[in-house]
TIRO-2110 file (N, C-alpha, C; in Angstrom, 1 decimal):
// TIRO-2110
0.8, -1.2, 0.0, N, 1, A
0.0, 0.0, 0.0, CA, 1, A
0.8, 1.3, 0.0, C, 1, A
2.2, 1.4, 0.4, N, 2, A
2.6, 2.0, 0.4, CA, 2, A
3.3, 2.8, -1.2, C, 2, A
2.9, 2.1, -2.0, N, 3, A
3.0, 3.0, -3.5, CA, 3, A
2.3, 3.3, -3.9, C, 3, A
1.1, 3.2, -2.9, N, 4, A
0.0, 4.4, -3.4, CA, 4, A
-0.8, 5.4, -2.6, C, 4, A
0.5, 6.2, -2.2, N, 5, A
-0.4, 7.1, -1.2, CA, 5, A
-1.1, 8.2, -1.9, C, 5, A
-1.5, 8.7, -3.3, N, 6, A
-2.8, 9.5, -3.9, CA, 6, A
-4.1, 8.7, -3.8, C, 6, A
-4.1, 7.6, -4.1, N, 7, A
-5.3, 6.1, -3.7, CA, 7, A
-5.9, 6.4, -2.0, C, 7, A
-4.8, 6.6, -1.2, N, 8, A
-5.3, 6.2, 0.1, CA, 8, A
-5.9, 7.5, 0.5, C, 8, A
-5.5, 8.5, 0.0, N, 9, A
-5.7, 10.2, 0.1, CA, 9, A
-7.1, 10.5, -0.6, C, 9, A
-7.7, 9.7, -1.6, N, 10, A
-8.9, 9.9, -2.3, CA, 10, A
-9.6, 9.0, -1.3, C, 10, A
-9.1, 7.8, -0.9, N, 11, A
-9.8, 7.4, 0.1, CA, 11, A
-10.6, 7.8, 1.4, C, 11, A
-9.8, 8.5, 2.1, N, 12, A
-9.8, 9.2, 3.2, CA, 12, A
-10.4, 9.9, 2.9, C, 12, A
-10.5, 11.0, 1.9, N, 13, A
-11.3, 12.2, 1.3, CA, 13, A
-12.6, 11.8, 1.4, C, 13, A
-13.1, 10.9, 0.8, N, 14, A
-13.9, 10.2, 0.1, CA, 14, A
-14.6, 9.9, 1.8, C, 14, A
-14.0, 9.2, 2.5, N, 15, A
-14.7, 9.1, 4.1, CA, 15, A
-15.0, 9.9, 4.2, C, 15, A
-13.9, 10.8, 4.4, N, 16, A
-14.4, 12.8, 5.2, CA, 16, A
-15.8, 13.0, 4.6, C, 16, A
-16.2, 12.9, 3.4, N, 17, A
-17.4, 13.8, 2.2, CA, 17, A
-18.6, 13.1, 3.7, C, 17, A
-18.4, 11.4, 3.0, N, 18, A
-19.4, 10.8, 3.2, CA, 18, A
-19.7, 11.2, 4.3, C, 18, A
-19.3, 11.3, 5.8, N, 19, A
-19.7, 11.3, 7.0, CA, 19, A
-20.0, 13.1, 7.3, C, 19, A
-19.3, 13.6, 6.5, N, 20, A
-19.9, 15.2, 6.7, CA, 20, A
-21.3, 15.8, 5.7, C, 20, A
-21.6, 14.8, 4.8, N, 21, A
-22.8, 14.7, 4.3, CA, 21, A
-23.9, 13.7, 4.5, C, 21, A
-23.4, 13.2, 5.3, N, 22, A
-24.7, 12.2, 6.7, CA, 22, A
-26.5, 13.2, 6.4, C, 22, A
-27.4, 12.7, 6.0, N, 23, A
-28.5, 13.4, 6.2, CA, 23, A
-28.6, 14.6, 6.0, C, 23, A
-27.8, 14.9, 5.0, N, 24, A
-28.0, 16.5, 4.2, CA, 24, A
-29.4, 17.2, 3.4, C, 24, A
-30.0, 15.4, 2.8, N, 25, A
-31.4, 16.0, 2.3, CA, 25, A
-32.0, 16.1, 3.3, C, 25, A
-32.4, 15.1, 4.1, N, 26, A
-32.9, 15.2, 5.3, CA, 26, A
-33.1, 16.2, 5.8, C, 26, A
-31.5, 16.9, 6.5, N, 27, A
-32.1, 18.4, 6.9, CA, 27, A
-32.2, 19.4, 6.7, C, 27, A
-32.1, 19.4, 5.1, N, 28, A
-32.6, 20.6, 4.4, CA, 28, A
-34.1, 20.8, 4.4, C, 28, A
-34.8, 19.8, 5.1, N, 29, A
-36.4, 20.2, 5.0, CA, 29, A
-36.4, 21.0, 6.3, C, 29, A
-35.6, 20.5, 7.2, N, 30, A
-35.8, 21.4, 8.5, CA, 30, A
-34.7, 22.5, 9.2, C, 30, A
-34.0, 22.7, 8.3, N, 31, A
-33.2, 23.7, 8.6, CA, 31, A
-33.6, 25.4, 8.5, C, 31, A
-33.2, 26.2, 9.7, N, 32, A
-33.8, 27.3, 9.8, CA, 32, A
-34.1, 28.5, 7.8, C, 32, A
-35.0, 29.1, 8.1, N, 33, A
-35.8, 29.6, 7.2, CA, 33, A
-35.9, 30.7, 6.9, C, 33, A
-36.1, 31.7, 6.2, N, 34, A
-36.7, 33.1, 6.2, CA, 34, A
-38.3, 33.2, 6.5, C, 34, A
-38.5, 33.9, 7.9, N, 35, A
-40.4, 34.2, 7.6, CA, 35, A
-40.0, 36.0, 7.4, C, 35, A
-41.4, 36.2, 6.7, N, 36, A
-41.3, 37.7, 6.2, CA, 36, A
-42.8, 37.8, 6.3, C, 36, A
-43.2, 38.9, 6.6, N, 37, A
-44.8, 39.6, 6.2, CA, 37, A
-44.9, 39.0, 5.1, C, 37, A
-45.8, 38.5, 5.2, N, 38, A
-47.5, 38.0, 3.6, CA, 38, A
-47.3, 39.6, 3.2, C, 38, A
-47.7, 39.5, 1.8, N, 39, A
-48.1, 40.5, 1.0, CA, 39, A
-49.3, 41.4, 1.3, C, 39, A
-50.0, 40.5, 1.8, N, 40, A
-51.4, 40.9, 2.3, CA, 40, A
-51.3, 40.4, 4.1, C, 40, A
-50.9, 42.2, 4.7, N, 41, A
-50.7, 41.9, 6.1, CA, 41, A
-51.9, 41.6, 6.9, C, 41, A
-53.2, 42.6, 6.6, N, 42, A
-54.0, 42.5, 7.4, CA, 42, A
-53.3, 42.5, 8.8, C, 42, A
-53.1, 44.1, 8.9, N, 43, A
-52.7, 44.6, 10.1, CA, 43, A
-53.7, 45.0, 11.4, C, 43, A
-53.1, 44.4, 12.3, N, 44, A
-54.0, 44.9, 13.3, CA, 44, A
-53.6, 45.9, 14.8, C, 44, A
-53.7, 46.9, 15.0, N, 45, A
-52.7, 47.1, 16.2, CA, 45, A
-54.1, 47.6, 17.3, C, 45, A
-53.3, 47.2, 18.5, N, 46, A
-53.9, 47.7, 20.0, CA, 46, A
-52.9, 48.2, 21.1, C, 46, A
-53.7, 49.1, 21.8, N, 47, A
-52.4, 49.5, 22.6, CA, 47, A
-52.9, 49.5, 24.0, C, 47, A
-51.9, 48.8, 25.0, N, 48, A
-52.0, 48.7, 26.4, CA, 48, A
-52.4, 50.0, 27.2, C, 48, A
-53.8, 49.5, 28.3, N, 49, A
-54.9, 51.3, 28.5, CA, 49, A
-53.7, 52.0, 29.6, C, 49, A
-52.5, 51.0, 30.5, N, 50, A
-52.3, 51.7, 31.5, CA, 50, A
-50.1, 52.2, 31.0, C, 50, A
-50.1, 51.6, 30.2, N, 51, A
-48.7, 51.3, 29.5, CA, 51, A
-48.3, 51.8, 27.9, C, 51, A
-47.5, 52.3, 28.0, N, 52, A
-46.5, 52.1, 26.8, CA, 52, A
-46.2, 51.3, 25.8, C, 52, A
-47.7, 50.1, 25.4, N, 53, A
-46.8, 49.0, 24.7, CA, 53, A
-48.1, 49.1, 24.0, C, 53, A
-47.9, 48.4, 22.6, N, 54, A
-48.4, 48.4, 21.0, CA, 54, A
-48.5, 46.6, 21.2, C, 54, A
-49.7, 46.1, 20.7, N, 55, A
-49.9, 45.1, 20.7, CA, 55, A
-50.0, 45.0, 18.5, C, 55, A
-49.0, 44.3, 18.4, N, 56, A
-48.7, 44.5, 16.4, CA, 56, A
-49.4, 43.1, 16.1, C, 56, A
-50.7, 43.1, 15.1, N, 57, A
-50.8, 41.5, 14.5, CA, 57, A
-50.5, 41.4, 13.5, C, 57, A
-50.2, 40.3, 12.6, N, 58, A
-50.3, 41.3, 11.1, CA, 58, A
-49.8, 39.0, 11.0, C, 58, A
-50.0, 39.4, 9.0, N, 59, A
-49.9, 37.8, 8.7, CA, 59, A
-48.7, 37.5, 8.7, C, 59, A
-48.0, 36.7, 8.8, N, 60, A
-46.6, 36.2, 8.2, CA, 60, A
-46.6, 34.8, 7.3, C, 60, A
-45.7, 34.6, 6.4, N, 61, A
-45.3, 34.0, 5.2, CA, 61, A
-43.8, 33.1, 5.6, C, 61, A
-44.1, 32.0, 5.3, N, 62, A
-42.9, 30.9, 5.2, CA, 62, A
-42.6, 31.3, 3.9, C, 62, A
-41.2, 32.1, 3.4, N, 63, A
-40.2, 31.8, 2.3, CA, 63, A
-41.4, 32.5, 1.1, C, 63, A
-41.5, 31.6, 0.3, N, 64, A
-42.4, 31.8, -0.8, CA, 64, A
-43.4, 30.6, -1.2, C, 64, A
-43.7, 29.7, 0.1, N, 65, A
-45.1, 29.0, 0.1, CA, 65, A
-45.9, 29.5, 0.5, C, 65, A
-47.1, 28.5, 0.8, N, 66, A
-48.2, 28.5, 1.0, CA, 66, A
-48.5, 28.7, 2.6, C, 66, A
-47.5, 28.8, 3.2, N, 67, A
-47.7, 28.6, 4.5, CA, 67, A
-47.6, 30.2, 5.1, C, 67, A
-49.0, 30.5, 5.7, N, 68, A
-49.1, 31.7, 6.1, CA, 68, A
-50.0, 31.6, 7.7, C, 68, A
-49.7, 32.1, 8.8, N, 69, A
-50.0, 32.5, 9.8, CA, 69, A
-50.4, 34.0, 10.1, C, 69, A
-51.1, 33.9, 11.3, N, 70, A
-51.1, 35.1, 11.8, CA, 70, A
-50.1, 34.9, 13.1, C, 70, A
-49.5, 36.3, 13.6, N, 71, A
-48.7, 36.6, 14.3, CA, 71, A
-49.2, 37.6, 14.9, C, 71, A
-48.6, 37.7, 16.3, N, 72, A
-49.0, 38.8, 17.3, CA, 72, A
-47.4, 39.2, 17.9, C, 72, A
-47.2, 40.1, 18.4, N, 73, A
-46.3, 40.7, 19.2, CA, 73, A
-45.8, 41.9, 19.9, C, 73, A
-45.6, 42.1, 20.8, N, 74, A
-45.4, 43.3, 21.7, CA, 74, A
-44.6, 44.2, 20.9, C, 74, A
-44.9, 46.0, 21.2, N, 75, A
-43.9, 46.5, 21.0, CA, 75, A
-43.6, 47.5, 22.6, C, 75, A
-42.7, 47.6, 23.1, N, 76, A
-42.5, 48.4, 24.3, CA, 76, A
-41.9, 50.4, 23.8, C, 76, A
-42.4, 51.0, 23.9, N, 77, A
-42.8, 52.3, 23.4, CA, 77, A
-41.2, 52.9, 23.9, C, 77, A
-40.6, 52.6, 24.8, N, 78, A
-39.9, 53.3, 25.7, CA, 78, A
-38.5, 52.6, 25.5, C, 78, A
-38.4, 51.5, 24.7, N, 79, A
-37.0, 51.1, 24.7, CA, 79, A
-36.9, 51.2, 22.9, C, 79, A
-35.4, 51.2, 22.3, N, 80, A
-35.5, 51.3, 20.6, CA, 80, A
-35.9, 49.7, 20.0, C, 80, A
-36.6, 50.3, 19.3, N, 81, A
-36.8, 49.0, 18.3, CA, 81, A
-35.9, 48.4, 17.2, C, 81, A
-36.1, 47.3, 17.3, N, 82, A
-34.9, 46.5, 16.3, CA, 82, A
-36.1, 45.4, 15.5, C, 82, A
-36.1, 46.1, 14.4, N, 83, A
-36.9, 45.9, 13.7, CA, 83, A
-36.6, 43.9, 12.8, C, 83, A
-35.4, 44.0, 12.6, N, 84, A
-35.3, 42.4, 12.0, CA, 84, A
-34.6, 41.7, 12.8, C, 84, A
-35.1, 41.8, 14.1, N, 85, A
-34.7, 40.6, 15.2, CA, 85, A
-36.5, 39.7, 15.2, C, 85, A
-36.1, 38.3, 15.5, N, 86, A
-37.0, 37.2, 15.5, CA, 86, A
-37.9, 38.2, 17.2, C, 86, A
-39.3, 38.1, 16.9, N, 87, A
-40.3, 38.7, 18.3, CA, 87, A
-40.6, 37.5, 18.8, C, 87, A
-40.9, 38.1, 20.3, N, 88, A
-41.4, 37.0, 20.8, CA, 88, A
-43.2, 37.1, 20.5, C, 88, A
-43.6, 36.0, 20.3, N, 89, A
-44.7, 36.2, 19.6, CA, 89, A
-46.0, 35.5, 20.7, C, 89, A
-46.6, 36.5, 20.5, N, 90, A
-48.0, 36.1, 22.1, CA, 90, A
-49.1, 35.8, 21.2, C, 90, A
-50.0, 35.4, 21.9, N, 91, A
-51.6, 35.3, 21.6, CA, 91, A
-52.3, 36.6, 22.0, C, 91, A
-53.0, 37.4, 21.2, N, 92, A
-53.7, 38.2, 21.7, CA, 92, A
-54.9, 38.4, 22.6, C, 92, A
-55.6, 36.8, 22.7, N, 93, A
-57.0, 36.0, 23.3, CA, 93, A
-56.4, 36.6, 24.6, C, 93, A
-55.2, 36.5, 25.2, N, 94, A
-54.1, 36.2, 26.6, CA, 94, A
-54.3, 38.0, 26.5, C, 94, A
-54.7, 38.7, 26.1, N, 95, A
-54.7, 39.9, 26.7, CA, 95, A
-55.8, 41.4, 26.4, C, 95, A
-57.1, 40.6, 27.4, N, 96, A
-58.4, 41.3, 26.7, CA, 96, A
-58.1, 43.0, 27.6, C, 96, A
-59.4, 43.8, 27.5, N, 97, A
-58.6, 45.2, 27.5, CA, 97, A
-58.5, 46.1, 26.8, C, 97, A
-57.4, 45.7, 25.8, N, 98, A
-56.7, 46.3, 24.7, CA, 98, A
-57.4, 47.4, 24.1, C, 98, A
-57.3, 48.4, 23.6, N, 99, A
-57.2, 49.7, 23.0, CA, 99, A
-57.4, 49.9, 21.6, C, 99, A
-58.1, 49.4, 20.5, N, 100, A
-57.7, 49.1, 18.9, CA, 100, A
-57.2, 50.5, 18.5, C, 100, A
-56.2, 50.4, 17.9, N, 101, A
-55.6, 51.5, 17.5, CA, 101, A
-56.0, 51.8, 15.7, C, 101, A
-56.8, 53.0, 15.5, N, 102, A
-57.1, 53.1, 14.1, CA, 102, A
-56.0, 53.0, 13.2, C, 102, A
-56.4, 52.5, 11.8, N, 103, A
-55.6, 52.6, 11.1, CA, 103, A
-55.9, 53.6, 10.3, C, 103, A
-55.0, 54.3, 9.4, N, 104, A
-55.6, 55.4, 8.7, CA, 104, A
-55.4, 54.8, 7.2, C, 104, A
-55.9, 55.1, 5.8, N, 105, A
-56.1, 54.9, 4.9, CA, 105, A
-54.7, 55.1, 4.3, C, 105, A
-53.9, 54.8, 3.6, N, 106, A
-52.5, 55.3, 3.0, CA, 106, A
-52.5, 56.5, 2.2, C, 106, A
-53.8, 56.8, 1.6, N, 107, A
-54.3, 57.9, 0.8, CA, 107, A
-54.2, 59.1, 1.8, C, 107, A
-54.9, 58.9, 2.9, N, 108, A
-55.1, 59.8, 3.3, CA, 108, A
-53.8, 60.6, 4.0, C, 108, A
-53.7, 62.3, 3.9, N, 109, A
-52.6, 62.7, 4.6, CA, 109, A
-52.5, 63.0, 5.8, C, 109, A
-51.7, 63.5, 6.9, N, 110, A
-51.5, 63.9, 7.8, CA, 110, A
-52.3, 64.4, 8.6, C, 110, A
-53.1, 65.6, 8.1, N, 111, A
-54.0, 66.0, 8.3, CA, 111, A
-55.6, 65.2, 9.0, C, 111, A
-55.4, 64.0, 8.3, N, 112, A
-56.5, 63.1, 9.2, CA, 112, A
-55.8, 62.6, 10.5, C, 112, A
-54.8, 62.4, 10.8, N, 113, A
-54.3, 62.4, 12.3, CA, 113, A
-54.9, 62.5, 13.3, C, 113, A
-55.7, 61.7, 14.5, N, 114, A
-56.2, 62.4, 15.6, CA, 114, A
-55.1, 62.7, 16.3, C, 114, A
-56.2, 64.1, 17.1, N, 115, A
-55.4, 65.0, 18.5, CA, 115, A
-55.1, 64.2, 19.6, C, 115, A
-55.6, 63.0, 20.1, N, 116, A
-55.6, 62.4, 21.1, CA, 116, A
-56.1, 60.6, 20.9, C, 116, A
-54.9, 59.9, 21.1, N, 117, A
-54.8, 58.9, 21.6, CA, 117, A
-54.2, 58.3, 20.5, C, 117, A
-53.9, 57.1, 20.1, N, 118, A
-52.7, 56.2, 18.8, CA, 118, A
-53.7, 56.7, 17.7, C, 118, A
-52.8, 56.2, 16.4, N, 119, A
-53.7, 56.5, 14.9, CA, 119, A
-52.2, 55.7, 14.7, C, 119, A
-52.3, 55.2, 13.1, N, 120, A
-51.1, 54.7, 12.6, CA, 120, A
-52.0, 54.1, 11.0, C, 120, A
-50.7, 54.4, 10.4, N, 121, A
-50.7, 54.0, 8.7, CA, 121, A
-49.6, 53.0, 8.4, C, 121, A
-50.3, 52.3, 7.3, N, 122, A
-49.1, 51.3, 7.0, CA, 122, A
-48.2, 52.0, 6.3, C, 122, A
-46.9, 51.8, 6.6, N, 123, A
-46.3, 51.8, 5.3, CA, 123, A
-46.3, 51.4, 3.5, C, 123, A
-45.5, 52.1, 3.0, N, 124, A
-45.7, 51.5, 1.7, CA, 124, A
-44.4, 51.1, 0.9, C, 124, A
-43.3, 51.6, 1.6, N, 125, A
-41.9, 51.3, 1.2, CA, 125, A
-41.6, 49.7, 1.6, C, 125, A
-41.8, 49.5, 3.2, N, 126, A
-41.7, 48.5, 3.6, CA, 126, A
-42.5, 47.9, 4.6, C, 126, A
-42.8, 46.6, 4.6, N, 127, A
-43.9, 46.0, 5.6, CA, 127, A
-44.1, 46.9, 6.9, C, 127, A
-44.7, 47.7, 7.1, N, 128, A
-44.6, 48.2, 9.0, CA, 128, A
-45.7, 48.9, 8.6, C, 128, A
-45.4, 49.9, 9.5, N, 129, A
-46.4, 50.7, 10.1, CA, 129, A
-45.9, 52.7, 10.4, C, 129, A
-46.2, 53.3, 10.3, N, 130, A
-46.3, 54.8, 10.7, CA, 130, A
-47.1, 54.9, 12.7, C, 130, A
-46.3, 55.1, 13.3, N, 131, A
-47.4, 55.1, 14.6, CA, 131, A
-47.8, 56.9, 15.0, C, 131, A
-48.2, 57.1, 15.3, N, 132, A
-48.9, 58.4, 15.9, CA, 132, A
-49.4, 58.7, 17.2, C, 132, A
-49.0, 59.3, 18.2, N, 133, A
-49.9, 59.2, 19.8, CA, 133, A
-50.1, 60.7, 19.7, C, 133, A
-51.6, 61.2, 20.0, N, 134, A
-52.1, 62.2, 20.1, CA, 134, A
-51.4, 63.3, 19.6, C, 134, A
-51.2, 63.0, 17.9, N, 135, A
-51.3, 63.9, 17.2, CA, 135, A
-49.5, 64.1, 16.5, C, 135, A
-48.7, 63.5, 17.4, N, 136, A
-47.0, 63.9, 17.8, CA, 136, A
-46.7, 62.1, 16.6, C, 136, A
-45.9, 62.4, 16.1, N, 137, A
-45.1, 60.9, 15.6, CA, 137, A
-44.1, 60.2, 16.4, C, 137, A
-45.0, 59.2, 16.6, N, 138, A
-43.6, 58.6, 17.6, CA, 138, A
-42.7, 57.8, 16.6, C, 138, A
-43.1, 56.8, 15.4, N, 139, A
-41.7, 56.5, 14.8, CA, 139, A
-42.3, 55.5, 13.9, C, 139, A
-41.5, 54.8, 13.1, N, 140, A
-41.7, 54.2, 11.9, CA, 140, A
-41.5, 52.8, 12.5, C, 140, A
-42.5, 51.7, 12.2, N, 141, A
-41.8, 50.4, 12.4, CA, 141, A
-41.6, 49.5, 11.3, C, 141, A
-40.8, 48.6, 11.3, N, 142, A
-40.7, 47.9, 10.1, CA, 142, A
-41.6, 46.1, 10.8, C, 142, A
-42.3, 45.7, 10.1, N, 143, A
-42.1, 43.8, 10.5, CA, 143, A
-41.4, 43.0, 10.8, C, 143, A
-41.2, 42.2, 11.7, N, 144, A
-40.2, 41.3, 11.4, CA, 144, A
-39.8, 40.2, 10.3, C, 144, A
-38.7, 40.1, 10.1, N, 145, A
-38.4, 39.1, 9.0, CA, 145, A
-37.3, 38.6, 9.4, C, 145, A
-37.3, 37.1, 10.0, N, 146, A
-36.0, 36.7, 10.0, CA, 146, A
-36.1, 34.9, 9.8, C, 146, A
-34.7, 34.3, 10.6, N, 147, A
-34.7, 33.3, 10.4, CA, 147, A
-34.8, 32.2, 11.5, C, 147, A
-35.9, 31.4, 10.9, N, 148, A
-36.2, 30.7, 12.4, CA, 148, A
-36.4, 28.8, 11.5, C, 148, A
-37.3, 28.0, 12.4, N, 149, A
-37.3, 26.9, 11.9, CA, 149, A
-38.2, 26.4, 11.0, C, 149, A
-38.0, 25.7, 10.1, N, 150, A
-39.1, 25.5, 8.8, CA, 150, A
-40.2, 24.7, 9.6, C, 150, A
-41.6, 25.7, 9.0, N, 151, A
-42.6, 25.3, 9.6, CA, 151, A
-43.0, 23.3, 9.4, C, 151, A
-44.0, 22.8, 10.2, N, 152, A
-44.3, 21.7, 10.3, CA, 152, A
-45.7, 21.5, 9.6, C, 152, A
-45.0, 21.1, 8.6, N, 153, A
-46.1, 21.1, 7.1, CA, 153, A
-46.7, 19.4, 6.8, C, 153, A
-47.5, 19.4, 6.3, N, 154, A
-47.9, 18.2, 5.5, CA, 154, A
-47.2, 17.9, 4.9, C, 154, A
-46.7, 18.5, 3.7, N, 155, A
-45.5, 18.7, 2.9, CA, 155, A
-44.2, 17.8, 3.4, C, 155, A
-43.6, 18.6, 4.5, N, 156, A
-42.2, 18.2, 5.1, CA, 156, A
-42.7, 17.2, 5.3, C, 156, A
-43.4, 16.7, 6.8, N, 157, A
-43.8, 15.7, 7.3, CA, 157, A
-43.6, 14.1, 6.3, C, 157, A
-44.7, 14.3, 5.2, N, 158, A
-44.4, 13.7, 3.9, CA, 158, A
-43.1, 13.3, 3.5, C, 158, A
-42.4, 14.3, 3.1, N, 159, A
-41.3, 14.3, 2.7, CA, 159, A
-39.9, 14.1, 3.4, C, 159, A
-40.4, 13.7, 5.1, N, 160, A
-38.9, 13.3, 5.7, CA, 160, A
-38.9, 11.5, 5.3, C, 160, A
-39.6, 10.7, 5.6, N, 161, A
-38.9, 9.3, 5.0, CA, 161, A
-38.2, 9.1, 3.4, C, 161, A
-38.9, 9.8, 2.6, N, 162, A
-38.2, 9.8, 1.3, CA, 162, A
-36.7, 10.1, 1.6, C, 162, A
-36.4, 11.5, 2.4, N, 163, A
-35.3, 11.7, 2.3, CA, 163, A
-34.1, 11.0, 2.9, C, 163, A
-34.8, 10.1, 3.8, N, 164, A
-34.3, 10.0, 4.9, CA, 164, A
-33.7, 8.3, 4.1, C, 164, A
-34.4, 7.9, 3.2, N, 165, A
-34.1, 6.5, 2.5, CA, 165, A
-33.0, 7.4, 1.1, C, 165, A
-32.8, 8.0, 0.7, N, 166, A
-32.4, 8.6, 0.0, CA, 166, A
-31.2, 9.2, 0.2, C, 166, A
-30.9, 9.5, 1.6, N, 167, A
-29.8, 9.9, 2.6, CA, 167, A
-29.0, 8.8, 3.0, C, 167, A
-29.8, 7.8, 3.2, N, 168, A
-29.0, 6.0, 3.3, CA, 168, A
-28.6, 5.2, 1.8, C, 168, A
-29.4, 5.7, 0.8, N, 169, A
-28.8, 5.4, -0.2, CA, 169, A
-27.3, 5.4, -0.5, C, 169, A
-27.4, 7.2, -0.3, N, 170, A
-26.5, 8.3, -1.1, CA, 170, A
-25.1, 7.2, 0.3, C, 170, A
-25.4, 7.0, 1.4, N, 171, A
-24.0, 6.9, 2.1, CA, 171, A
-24.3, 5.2, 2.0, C, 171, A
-24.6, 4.7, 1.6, N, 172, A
-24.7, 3.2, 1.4, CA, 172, A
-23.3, 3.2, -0.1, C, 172, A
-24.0, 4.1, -0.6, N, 173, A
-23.3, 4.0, -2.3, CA, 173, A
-21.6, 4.7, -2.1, C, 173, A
-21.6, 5.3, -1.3, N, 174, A
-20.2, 6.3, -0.7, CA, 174, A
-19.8, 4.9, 0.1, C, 174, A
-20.4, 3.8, 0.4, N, 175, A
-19.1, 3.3, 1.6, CA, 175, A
-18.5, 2.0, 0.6, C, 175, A
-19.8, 1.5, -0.3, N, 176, A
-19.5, 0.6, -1.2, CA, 176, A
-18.4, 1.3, -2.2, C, 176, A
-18.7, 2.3, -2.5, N, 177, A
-17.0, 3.0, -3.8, CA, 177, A
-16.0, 2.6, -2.8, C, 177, A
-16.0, 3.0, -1.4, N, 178, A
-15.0, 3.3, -0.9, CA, 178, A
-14.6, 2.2, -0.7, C, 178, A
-15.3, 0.8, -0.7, N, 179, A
-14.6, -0.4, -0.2, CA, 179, A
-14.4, -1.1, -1.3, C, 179, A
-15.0, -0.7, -2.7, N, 180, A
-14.6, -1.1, -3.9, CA, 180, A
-13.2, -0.7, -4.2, C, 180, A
-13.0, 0.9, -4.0, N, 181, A
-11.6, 1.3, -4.2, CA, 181, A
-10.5, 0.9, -3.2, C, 181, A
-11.2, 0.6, -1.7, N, 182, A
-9.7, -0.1, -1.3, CA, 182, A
-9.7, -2.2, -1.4, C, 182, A
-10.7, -2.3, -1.7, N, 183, A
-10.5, -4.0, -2.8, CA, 183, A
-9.7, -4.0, -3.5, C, 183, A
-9.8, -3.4, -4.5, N, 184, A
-9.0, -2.9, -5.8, CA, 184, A
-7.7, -2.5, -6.0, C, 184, A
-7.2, -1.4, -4.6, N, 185, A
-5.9, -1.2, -4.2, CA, 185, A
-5.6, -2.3, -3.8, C, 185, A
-5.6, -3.6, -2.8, N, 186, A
-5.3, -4.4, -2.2, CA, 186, A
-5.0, -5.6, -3.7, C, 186, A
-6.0, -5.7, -4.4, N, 187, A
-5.7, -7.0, -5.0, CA, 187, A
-4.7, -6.3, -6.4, C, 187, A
-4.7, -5.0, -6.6, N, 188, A
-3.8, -4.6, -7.5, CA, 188, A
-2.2, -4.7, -6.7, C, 188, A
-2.3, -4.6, -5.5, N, 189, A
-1.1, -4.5, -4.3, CA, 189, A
-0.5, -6.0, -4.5, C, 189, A
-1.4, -7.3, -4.6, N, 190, A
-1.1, -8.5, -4.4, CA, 190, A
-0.8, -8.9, -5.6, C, 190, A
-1.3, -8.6, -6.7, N, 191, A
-1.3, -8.9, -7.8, CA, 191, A
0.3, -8.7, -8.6, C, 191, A
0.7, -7.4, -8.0, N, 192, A
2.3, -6.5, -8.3, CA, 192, A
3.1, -6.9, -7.5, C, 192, A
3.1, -8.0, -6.3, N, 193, A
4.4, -8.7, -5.4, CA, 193, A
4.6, -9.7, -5.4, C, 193, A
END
């Protein structure tokens, strides 16, 4: 074996792939994702009667499927917002009370603004919102869009044994080359002494 150390080097190589591509289809069904605002937010906002905080609903979108939710989550008035960090995301049922905060038409200008209490317009550059408290602008928000875990679909669900027999193929067929090519080296080794 020793006259053929490029053989033993494709060999080894050839281990390295296989075991670092262990269930690659596999977990590409479930590896984290982009969610972004649906196109169609159907926004909803409420604001806490004794507090500083914006209750935001609005739809969200898995990627560019079919998988769309609604989402709820806090905004706290008094600390900065960071607009493309993952929210913690609540139930709104968990917090009756609430305050519905109008929305205003996008048409419409500034001038429709109430003197007292929230008002807010969507934006139209980017998913969010324009907020307004009695009459003063408090700030622009954007939606969140980040990356988290691919939703639990019919789809995936479906689609993990396929991959998962498909993933045992692919390293079934990686261990058989590999033991084809050191058969091969060995009887070509016996074959030359």
């Amino acid at each position: 074996m020793g006259r053929h150390p490029k053989l033993l080097e494709v060999v080894s190589l050839l281990l390295v792939v296989l075991v670092g591509a262990n269930g690659c289809m596999t977990q590409g069904l479930w590896t984290e994702r982009k969610y972004h605002p649906a196109a169609r937010l159907d926004l909803h906002l409420a604001a806490a009667p004794d507090r500083p905080l914006i209750l935001v609903g609005y739809r969200e979108q898995f990627e560019k499927s079919q998988h769309i939710r609604r989402r709820s989550y806090w905004i706290d008035l008094t600390v900065p917002y960071e607009p493309f960090a993952k929210k913690t995301f609540v139930n709104p049922a968990d917090f009756p009370g609430l305050i519905g905060v109008p929305l205003l038409g996008v048409t419409q200008g500034t001038n429709a603004i109430p003197v007292t209490g929230y008002a807010a317009r969507e934006t139209l550059d980017k998913p969010g919102f324009d907020l307004w408290k009695d009459g003063q602008a408090v700030g622009q928000f954007v939606l969140p869009a980040y990356e988290g875990d691919a939703p639990v679909t019919a789809e995936t669900v479906a689609k993990t044994p396929v991959m998962l027999i498909l993933d045992g193929v692919v390293i079934a067929a990686g261990v058989a080359l590999v033991a084809a090519l050191v058969y091969g080296m060995v009887v070509y080794h016996d074959e030359n002494n």
